[in-house]
VMD Tcl script that builds the backbone (N, CA, C; Angstrom):
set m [mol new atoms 498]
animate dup $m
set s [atomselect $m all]
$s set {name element resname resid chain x y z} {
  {N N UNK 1 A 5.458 57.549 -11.765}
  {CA C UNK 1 A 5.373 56.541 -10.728}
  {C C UNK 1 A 4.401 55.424 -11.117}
  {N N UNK 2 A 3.399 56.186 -11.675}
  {CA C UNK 2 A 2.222 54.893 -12.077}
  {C C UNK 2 A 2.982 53.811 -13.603}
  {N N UNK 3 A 3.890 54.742 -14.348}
  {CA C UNK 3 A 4.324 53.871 -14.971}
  {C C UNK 3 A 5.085 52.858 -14.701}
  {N N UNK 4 A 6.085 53.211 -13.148}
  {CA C UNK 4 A 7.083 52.470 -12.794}
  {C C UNK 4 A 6.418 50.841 -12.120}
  {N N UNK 5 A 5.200 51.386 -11.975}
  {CA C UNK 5 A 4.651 50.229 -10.963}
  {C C UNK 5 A 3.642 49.175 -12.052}
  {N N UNK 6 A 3.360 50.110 -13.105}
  {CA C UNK 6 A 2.764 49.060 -14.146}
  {C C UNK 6 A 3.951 48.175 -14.571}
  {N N UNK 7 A 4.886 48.900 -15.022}
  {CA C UNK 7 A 5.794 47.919 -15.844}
  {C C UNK 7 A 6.474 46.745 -14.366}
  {N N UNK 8 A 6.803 47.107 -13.190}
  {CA C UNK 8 A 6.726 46.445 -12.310}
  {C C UNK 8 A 6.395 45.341 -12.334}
  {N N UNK 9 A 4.910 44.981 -12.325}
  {CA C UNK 9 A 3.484 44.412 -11.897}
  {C C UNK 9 A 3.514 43.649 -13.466}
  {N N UNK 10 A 3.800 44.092 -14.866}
  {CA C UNK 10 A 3.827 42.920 -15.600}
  {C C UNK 10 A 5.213 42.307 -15.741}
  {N N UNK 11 A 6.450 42.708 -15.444}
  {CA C UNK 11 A 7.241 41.706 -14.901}
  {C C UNK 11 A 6.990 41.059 -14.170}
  {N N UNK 12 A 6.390 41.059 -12.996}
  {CA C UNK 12 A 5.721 39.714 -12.308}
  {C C UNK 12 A 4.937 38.928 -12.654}
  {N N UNK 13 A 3.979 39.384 -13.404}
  {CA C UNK 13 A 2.972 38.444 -14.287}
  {C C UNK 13 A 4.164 37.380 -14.801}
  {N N UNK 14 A 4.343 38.596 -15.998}
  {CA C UNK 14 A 4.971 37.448 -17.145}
  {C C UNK 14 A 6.073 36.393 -17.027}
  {N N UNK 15 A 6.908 36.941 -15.700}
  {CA C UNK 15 A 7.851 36.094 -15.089}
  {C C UNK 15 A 6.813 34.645 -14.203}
  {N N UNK 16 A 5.512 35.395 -13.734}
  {CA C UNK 16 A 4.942 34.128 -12.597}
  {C C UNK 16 A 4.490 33.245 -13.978}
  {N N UNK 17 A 4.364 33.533 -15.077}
  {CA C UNK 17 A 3.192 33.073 -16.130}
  {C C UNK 17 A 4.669 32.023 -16.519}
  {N N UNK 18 A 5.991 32.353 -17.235}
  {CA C UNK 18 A 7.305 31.468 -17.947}
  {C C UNK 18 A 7.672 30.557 -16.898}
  {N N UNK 19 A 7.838 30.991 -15.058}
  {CA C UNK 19 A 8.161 29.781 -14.283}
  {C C UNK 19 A 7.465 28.659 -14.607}
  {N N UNK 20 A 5.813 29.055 -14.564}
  {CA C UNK 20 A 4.689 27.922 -14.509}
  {C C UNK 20 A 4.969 26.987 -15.957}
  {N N UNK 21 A 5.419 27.790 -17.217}
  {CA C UNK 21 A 5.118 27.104 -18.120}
  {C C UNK 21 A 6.901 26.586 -18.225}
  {N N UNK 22 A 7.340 26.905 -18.117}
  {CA C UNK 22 A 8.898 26.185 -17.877}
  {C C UNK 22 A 8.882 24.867 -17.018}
  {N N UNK 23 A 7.959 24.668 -16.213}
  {CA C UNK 23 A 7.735 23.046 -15.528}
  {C C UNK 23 A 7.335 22.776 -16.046}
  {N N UNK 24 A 6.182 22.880 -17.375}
  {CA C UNK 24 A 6.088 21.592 -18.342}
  {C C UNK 24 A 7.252 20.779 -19.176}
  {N N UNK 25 A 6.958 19.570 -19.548}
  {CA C UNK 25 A 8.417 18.945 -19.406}
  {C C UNK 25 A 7.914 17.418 -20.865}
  {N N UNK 26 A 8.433 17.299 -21.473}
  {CA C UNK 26 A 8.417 15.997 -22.637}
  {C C UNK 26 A 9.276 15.140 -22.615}
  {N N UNK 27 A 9.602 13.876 -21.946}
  {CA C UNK 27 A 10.762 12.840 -22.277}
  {C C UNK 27 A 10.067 11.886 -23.230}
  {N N UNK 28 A 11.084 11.423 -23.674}
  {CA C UNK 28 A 11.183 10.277 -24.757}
  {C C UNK 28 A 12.122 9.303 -24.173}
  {N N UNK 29 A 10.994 7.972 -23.706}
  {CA C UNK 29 A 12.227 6.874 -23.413}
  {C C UNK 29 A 12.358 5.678 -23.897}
  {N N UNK 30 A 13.421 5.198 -23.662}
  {CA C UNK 30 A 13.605 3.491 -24.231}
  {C C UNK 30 A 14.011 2.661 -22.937}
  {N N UNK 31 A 13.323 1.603 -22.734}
  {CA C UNK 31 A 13.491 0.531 -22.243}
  {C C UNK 31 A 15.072 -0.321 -22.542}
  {N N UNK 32 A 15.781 -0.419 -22.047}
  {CA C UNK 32 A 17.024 -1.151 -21.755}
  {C C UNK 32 A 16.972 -2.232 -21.893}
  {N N UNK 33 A 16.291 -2.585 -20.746}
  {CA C UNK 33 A 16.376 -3.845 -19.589}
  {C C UNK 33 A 14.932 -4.259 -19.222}
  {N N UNK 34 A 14.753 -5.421 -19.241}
  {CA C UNK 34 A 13.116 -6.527 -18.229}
  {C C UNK 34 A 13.653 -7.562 -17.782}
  {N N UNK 35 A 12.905 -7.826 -16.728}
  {CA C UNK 35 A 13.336 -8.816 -15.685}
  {C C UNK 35 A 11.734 -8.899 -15.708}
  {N N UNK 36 A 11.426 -10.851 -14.758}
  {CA C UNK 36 A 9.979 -10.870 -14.672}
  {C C UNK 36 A 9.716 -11.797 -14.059}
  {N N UNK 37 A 8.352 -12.641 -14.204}
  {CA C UNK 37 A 8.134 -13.767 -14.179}
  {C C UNK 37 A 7.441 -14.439 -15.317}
  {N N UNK 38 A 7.557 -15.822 -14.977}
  {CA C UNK 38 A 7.148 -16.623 -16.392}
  {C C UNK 38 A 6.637 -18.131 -15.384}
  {N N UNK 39 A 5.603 -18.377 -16.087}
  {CA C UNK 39 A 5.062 -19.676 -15.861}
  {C C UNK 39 A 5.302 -20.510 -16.157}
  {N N UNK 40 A 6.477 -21.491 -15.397}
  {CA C UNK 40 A 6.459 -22.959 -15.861}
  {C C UNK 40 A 5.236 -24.068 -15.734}
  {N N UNK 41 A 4.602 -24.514 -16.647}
  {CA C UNK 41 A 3.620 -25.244 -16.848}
  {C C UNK 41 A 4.148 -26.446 -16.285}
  {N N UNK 42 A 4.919 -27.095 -16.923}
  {CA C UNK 42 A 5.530 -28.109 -16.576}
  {C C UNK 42 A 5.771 -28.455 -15.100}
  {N N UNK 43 A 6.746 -27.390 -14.577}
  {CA C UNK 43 A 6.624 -27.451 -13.163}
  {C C UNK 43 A 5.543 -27.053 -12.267}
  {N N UNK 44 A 4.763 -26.201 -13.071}
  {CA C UNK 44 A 3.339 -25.821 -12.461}
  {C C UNK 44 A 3.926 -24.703 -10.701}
  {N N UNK 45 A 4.995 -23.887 -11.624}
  {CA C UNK 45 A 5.412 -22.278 -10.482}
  {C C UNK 45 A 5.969 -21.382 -11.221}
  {N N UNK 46 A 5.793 -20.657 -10.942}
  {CA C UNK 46 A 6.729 -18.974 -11.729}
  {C C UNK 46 A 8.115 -19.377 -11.369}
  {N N UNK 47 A 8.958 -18.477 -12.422}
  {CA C UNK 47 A 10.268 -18.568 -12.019}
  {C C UNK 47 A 10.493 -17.231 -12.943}
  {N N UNK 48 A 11.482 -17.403 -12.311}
  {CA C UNK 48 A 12.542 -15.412 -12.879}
  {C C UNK 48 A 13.010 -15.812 -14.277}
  {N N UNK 49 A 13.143 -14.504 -14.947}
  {CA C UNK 49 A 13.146 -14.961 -16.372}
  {C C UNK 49 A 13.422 -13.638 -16.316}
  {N N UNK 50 A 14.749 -13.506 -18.002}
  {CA C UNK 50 A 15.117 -11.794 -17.969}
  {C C UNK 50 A 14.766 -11.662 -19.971}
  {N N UNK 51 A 13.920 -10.928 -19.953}
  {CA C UNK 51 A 13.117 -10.614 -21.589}
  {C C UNK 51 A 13.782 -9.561 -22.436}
  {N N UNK 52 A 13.403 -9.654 -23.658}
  {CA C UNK 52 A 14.040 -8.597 -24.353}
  {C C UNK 52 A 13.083 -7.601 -24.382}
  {N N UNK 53 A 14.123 -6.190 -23.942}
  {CA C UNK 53 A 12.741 -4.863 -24.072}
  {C C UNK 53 A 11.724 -5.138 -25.553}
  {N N UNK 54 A 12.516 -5.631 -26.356}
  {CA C UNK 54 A 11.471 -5.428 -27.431}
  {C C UNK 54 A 9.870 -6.461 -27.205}
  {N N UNK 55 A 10.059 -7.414 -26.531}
  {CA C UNK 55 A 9.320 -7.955 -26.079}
  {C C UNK 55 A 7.415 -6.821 -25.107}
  {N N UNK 56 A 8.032 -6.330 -24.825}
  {CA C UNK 56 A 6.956 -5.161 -24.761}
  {C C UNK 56 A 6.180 -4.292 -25.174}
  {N N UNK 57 A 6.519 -4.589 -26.371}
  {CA C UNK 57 A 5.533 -4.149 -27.709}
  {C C UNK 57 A 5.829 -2.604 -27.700}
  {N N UNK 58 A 4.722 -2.176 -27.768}
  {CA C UNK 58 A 4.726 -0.544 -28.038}
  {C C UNK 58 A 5.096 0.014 -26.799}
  {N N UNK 59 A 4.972 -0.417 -25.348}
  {CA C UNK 59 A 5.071 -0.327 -24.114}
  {C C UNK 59 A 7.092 -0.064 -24.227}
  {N N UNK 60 A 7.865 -0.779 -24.933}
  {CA C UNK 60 A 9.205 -0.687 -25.207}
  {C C UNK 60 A 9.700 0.836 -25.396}
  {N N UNK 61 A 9.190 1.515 -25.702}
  {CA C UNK 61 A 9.452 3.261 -26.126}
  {C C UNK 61 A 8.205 3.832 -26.022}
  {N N UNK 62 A 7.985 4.862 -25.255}
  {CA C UNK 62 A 7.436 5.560 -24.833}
  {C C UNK 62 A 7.719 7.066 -24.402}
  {N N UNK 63 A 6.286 8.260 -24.337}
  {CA C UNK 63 A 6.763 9.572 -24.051}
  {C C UNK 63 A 6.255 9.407 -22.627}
  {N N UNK 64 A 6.650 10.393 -21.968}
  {CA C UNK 64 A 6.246 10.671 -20.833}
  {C C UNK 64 A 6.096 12.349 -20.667}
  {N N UNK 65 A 4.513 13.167 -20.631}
  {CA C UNK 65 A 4.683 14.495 -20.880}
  {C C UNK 65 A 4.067 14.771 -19.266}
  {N N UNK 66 A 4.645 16.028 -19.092}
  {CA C UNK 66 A 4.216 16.145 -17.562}
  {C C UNK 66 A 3.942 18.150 -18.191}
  {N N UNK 67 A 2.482 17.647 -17.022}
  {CA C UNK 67 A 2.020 19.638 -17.594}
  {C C UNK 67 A 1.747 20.023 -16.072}
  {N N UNK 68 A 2.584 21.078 -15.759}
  {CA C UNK 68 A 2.566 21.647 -14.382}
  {C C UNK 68 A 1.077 22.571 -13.879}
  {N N UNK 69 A 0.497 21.836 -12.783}
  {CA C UNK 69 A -0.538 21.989 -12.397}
  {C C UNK 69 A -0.321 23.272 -11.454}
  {N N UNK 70 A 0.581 22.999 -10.812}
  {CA C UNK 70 A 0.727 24.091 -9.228}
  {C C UNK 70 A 1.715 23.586 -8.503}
  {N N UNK 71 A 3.196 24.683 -7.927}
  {CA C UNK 71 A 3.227 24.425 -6.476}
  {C C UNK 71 A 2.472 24.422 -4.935}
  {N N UNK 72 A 2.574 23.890 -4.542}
  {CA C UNK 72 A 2.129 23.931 -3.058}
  {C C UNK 72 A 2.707 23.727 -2.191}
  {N N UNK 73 A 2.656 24.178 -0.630}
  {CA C UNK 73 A 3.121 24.332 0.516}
  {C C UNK 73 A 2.786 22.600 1.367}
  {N N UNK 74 A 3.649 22.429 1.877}
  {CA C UNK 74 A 3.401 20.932 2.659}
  {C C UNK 74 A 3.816 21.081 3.665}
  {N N UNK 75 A 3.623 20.977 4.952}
  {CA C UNK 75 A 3.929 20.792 6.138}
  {C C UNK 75 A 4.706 19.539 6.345}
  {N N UNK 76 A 5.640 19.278 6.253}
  {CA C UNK 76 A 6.679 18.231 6.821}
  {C C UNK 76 A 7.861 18.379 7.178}
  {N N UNK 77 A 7.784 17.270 8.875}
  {CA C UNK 77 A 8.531 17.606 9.899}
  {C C UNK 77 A 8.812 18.500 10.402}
  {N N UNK 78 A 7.691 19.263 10.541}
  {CA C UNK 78 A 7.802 20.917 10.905}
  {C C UNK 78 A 8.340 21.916 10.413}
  {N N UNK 79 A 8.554 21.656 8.796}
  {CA C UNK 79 A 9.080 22.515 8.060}
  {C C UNK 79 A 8.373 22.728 6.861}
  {N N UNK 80 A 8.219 23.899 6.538}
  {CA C UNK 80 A 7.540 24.054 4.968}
  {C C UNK 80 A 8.146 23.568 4.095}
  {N N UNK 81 A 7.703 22.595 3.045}
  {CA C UNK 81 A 7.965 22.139 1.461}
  {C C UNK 81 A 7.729 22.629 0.623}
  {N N UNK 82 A 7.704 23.324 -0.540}
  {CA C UNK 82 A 7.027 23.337 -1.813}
  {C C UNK 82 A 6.820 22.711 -2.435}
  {N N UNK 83 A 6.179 21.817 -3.157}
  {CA C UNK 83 A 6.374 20.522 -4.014}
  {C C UNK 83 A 5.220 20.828 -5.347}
  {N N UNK 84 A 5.723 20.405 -6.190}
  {CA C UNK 84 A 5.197 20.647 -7.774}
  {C C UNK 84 A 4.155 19.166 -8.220}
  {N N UNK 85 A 3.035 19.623 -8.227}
  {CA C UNK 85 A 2.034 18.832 -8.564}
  {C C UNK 85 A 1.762 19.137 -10.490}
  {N N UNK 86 A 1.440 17.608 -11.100}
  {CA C UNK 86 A 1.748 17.459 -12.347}
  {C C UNK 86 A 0.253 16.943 -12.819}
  {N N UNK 87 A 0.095 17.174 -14.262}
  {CA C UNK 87 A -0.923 15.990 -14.391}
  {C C UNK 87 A 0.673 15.540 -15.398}
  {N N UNK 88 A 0.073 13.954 -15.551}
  {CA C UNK 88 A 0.966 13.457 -16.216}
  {C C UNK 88 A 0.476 12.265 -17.517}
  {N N UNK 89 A 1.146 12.345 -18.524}
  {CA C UNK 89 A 0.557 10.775 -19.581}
  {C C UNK 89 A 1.502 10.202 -19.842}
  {N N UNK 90 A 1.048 9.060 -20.408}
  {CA C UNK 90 A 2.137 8.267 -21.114}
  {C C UNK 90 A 1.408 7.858 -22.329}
  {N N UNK 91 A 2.587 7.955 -23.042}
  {CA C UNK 91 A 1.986 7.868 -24.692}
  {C C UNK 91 A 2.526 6.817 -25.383}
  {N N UNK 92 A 2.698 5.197 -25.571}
  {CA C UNK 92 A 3.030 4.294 -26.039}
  {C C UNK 92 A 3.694 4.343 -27.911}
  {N N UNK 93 A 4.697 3.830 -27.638}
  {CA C UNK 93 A 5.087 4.389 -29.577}
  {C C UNK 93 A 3.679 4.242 -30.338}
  {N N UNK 94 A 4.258 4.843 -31.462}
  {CA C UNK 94 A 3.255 4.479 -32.318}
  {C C UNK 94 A 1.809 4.934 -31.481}
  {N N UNK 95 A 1.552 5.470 -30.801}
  {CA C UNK 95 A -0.065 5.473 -30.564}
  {C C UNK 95 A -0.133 6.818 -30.367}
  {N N UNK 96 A -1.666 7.338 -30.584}
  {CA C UNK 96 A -1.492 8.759 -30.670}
  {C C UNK 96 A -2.181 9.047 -29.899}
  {N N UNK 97 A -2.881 8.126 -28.749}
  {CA C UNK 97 A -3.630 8.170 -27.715}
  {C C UNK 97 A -2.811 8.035 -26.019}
  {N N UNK 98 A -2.598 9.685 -25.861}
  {CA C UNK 98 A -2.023 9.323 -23.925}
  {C C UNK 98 A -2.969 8.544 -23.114}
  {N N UNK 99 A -2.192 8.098 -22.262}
  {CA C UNK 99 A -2.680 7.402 -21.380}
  {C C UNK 99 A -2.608 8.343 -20.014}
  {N N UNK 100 A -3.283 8.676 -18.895}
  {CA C UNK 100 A -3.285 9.566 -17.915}
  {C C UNK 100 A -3.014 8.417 -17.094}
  {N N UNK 101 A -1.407 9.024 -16.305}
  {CA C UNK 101 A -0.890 8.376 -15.149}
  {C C UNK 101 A -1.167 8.913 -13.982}
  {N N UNK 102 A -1.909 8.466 -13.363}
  {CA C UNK 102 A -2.275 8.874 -11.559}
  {C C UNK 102 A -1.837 8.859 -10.773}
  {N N UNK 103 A -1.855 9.605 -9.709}
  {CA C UNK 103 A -1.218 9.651 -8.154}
  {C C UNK 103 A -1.532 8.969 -7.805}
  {N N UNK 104 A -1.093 9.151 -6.271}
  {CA C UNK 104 A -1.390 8.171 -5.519}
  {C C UNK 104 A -3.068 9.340 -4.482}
  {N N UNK 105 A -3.096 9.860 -5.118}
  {CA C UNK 105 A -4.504 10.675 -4.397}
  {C C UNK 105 A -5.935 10.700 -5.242}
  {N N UNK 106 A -6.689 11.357 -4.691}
  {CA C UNK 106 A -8.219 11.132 -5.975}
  {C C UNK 106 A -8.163 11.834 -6.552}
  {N N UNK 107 A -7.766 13.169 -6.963}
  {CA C UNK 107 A -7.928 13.827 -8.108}
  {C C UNK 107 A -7.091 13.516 -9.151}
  {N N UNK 108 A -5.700 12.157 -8.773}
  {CA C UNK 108 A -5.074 11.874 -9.982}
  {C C UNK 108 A -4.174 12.422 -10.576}
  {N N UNK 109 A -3.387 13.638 -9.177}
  {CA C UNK 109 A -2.902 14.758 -9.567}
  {C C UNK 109 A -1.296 13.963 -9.008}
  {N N UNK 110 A -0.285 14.224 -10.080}
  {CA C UNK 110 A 1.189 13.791 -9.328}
  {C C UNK 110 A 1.673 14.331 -8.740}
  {N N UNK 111 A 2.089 14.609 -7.927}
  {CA C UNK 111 A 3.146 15.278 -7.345}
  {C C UNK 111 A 4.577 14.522 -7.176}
  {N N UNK 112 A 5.387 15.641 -7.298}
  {CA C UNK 112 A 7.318 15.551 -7.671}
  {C C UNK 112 A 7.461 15.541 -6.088}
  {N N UNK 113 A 8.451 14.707 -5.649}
  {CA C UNK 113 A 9.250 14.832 -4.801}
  {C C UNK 113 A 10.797 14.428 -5.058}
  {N N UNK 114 A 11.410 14.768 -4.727}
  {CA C UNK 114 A 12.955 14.517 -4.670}
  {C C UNK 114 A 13.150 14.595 -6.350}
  {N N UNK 115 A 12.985 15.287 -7.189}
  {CA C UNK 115 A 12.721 15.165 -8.329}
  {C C UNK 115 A 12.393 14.059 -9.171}
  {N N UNK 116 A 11.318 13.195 -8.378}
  {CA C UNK 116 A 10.582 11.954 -8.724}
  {C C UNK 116 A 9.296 12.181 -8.861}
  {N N UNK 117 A 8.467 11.264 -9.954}
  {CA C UNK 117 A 6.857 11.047 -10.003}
  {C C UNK 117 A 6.947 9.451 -9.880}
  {N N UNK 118 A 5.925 9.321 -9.520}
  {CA C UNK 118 A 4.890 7.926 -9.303}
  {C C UNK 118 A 3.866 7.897 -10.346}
  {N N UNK 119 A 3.505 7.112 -10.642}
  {CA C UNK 119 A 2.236 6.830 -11.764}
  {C C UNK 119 A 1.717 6.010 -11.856}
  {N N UNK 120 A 0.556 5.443 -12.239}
  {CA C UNK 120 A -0.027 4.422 -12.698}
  {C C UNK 120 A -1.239 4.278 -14.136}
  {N N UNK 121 A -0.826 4.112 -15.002}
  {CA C UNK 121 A -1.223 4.135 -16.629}
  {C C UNK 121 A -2.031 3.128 -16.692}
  {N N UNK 122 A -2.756 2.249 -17.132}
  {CA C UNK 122 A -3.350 1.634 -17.619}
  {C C UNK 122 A -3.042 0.348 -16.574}
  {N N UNK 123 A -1.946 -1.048 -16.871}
  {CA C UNK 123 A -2.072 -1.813 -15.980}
  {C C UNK 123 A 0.079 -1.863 -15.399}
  {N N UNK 124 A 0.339 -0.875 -15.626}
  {CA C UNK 124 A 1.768 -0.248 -14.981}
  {C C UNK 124 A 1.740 0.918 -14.055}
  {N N UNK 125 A 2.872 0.730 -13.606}
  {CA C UNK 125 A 3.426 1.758 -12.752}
  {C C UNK 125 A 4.522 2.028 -12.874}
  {N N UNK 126 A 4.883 3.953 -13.182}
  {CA C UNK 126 A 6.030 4.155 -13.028}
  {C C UNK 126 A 6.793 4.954 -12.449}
  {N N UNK 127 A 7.512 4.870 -11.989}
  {CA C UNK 127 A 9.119 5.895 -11.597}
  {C C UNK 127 A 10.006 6.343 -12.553}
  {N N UNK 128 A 9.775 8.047 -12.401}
  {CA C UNK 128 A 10.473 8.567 -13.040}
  {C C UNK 128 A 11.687 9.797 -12.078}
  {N N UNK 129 A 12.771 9.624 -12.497}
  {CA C UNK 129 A 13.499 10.661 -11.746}
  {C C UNK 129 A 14.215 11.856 -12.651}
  {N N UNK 130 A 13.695 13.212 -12.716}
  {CA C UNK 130 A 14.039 14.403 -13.317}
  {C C UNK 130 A 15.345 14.558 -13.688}
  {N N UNK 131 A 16.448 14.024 -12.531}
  {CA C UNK 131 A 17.850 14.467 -12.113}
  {C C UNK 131 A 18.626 13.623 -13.105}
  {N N UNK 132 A 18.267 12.077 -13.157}
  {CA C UNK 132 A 18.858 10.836 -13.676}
  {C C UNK 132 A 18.505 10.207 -14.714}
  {N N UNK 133 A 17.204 11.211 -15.227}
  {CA C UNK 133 A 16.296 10.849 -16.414}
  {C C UNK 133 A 16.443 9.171 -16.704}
  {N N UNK 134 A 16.096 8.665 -15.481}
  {CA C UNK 134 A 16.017 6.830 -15.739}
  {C C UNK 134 A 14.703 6.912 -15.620}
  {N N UNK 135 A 14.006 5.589 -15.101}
  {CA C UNK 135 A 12.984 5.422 -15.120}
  {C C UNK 135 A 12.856 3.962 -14.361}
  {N N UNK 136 A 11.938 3.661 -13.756}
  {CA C UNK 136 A 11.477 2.211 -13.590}
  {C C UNK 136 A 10.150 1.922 -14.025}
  {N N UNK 137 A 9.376 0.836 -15.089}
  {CA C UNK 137 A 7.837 0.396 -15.354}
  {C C UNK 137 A 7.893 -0.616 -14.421}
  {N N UNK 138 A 6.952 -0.913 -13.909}
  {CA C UNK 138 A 6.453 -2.685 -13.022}
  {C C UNK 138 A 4.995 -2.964 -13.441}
  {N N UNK 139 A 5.132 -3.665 -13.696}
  {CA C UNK 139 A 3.440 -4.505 -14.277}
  {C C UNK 139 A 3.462 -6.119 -13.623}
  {N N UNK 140 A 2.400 -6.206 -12.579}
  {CA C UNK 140 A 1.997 -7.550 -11.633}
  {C C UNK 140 A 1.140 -8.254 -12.215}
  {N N UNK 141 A 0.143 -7.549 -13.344}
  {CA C UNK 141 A -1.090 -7.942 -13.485}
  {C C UNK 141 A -1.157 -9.517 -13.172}
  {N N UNK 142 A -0.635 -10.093 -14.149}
  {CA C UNK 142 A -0.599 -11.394 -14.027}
  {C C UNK 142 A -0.351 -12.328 -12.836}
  {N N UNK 143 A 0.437 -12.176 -12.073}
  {CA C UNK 143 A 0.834 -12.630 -11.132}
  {C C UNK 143 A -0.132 -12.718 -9.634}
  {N N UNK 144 A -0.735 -11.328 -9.691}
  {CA C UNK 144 A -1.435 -10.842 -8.493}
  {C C UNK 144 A -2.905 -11.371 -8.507}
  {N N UNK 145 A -3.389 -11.500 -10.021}
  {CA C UNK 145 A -4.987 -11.711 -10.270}
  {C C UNK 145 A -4.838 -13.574 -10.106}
  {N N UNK 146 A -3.787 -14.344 -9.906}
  {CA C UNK 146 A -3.698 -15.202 -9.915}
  {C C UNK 146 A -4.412 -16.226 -10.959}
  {N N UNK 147 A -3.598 -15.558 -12.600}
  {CA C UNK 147 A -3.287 -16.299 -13.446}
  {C C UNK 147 A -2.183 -16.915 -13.859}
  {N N UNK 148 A -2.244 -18.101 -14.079}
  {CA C UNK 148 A -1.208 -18.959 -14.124}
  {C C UNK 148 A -0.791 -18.936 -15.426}
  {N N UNK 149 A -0.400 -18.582 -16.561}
  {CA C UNK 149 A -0.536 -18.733 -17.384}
  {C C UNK 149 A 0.593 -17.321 -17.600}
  {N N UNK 150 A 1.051 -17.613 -19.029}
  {CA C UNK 150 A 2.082 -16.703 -19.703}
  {C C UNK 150 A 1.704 -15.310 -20.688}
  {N N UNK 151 A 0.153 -15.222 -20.292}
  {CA C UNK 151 A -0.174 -14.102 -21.234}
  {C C UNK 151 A -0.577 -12.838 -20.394}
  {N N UNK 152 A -0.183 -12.685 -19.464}
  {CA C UNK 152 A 0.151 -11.435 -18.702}
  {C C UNK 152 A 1.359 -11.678 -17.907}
  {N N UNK 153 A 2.369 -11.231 -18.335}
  {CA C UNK 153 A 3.449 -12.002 -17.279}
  {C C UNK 153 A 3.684 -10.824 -16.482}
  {N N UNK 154 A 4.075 -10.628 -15.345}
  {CA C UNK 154 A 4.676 -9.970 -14.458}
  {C C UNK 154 A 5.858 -8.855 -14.651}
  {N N UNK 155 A 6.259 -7.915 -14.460}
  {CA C UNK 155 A 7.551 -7.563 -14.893}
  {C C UNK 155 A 7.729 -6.618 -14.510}
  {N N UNK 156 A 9.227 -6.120 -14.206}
  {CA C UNK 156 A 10.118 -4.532 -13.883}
  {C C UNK 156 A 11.093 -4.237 -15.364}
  {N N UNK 157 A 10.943 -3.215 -15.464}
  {CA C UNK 157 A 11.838 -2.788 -16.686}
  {C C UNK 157 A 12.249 -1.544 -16.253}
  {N N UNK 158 A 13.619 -1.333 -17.225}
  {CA C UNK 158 A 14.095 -0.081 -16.481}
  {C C UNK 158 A 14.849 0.653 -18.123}
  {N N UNK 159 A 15.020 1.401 -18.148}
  {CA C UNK 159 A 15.882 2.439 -18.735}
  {C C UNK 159 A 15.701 4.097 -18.908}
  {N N UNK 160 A 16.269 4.996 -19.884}
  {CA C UNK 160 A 16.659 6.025 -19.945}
  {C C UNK 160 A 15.683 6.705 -20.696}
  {N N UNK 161 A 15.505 7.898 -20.456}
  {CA C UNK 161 A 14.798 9.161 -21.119}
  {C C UNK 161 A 15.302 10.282 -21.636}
  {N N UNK 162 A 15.232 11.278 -22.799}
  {CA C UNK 162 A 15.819 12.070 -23.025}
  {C C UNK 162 A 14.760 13.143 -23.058}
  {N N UNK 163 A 15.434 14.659 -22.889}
  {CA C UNK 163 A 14.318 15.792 -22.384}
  {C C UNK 163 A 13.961 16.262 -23.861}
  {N N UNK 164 A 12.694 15.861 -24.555}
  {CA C UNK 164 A 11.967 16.382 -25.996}
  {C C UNK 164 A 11.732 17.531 -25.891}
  {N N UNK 165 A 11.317 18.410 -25.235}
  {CA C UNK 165 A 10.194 19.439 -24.593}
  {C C UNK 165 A 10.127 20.104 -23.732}
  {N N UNK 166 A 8.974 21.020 -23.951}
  {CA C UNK 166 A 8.124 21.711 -22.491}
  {C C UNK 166 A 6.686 21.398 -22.954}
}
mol reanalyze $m
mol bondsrecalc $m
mol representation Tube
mol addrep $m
């Protein structure tokens, strides 16, 4: 009996230990598509302008690694959630330095909903969706700090990810 309940008891381990490490997760993506703004000098106003991904430098291809922190219980609409909290980076080609993308809370911790993360890296933000492996980047810098000028331009970019990893 004592054997039946040991071997038991490390099937649960080792099964609770492969769920946890089975939500870690590696995409590799490429940029498609940018849309933005651009400063006409001349006219002295932004106007819409659509860029080539390569135009984004190393920001153009990128990883995105997500390492599973914990589920947790959420109370919404009077119903229990589980939802999977991440830390998350982004790793720019060529660079061998992640960048840690943050929640929207203080410890910086992501959390998945609808099989989506939120982030914010350095001076972007992104959307990623698990299901559709797309993605959306948006970068305001420029626009919001109210520089006029073409060396931070504004922008949404969008494309696809493929699953590298755990």
């Amino acid at each position: 009996m004592r054997r039946y309940i040991a071997v038991v008891l490390l099937l649960l381990l080792s099964s609770t230990a492969y769920s946890q490490q089975s939500k870690n997760a590696s995409y590799s993506c490429v940029v498609e598509w940018v849309g933005g703004g651009w400063y006409n000098s001349s006219a002295k106003r932004w106007e819409g302008n659509a860029f080539k991904p390569s135009s984004l430098g190393e920001y153009s291809k990128f990883v995105i690694r997500m390492q599973f922190v914990e589920t947790r219980p959420v109370l919404t609409f009077k119903k229990t959630e589980y939802l999977d909290d991440y830390n998350v980076f982004i790793t720019p080609s060529g660079s061998q330095f992640p960048r840690d993308c943050q929640g929207n809370n203080d410890s910086g911790i992501v959390t998945m909903r609808l099989s989506t993360i939120r982030c914010s890296a350095t001076v972007s933000d992104y959307i990623f969706d698990q299901n559709t492996n797309r993605f959306l980047q948006v970068s305001a810098i420029g626009y919001f700090t109210g520089q006029d000028s073409n060396d931070n331009i504004p922008f949404v970019a969008g494309g696809t990810c493929t699953k590298t990893g755990e």
